[in-house]
C-alpha positions, 0 to 999 in steps of 0.5 A, spaced: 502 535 501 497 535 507 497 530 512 492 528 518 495 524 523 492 519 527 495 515 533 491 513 540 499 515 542 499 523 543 507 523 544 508 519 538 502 523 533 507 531 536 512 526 534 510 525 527 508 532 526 515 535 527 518 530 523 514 530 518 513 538 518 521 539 517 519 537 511 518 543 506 512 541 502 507 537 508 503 540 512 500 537 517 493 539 518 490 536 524 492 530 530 487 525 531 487 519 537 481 515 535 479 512 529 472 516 530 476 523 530 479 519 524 473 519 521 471 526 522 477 529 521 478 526 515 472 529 512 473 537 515 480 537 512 480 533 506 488 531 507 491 529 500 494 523 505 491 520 512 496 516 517 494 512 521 495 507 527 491 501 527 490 498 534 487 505 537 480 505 543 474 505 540 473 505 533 480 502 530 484 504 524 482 498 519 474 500 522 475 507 519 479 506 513 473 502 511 468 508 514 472 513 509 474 509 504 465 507 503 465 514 501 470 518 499 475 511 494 480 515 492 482 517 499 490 515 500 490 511 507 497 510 509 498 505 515 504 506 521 502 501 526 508 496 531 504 491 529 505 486 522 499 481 523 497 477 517 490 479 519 491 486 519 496 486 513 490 483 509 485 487 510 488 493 509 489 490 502 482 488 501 480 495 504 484 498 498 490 502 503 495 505 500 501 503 505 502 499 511 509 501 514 511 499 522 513 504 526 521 502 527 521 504 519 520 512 521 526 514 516 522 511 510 516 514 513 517 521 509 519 517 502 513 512 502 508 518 504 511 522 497 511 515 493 503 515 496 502 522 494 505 520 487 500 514 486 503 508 488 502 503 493 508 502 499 509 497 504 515 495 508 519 490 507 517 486 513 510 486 510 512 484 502 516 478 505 508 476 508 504 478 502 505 471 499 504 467 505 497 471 506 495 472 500 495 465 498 489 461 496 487 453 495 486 455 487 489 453 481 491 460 477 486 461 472 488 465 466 483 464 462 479 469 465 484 474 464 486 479 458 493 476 459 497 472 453 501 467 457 507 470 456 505 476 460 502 472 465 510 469 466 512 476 467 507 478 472 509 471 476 516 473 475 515 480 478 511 477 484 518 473 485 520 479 486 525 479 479 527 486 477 526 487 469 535 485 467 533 478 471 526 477 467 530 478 460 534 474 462 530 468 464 525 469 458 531 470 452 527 477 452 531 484 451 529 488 457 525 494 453 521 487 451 519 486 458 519 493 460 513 493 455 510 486 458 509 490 464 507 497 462 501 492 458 499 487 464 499 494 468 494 498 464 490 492 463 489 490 470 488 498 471 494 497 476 499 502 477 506 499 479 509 493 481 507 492 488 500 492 486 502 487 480 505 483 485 499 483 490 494 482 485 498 475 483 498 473 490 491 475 491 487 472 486 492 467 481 497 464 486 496 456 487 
């Protein structure tokens, strides 16, 4: 796994890399400061992963995910900053970030970039506790307009609660493989990958 580093904080970006190069299977290619040096060195190195801060001089994180992201979508962009403002956090979700991790969660810097690199989405457990708050719209939930049954539509809520598959069965009078299957199902036609985005896609677009 390659992985381009960016932090306006050089300590914190040698840091980083001598964390994440104890580990067998990353290679950090490249250290940036700026979200301009993002940009460009993103484009050079091609990183199966970029971690980025937010808040740098210049060019922001958010600003040259956005750049990267107009050409390059399927670029994996994993955010470690300190902060966990509602604005950045909803951005970085609109923008179509793979993660949003604050600093003091150093130890699960190295799981989350393996869980990126495999395909889901990861966000630290100060951030999923906003999601709901932030995500939240004036709308009435409109299920019409989707290709769910109401019962998938329950799981999907139930799952944005945060309820595992056991406590759903329960709740539905369902065996779990039932709705380990409802779930395998809403996910393939929402074209979402995991639970988290699952969630996020409830709280975005369905919650009242």
């Amino acid at each position: 796994m390659t992985v381009l580093i960016v932090d306006d904080d050089r300590l914190v970006g040698i840091s980083l890399k001598t964390i994440l190069e104890a580990e067998p299977d990353i290679s950090v290619v490249a250290l940036g400061t700026s979200g301009t040096q993002a940009v460009e060195l993103y484009r050079k190195h091609r990183p199966d992963i970029l971690l980025m801060d937010i808040r740098m001089e210049g060019k922001n994180g958010l600003d040259a995910a956005a750049e990267i992201l107009a050409s390059e979508p399927h670029a994996k962009i994993l955010f470690l900053t300190t902060f966990s403002d509602d604005e950045y956090i909803i951005r970085a979700l609109r923008l179509g970030a793979k993660g949003y991790l604050l600093k003091q969660d150093f130890e699960s810097i190295v799981p989350a970039l393996h869980a990126v690199c495999g395909g889901q989405n990861v966000f630290g457990s100060e951030v999923i506790r906003k999601i709901p708050d932030i995500l939240t719209t004036s709308k009435e939930p409109d299920i019409t307009q989707l290709p769910l049954s109401e019962k998938e539509f329950e799981i999907m809520r139930l799952v944005a609660e945060g309820l595992n598959n056991k406590e759903i069965a329960l709740a539905l009078f369902l065996s779990e493989g039932t709705v380990r299957n409802y779930v395998s199902g809403t996910l393939e036609k929402l074209e979402l990958r995991d639970r988290t985005q699952l969630a996020i896609y409830y709280y975005k677009h369905l919650h009242p």
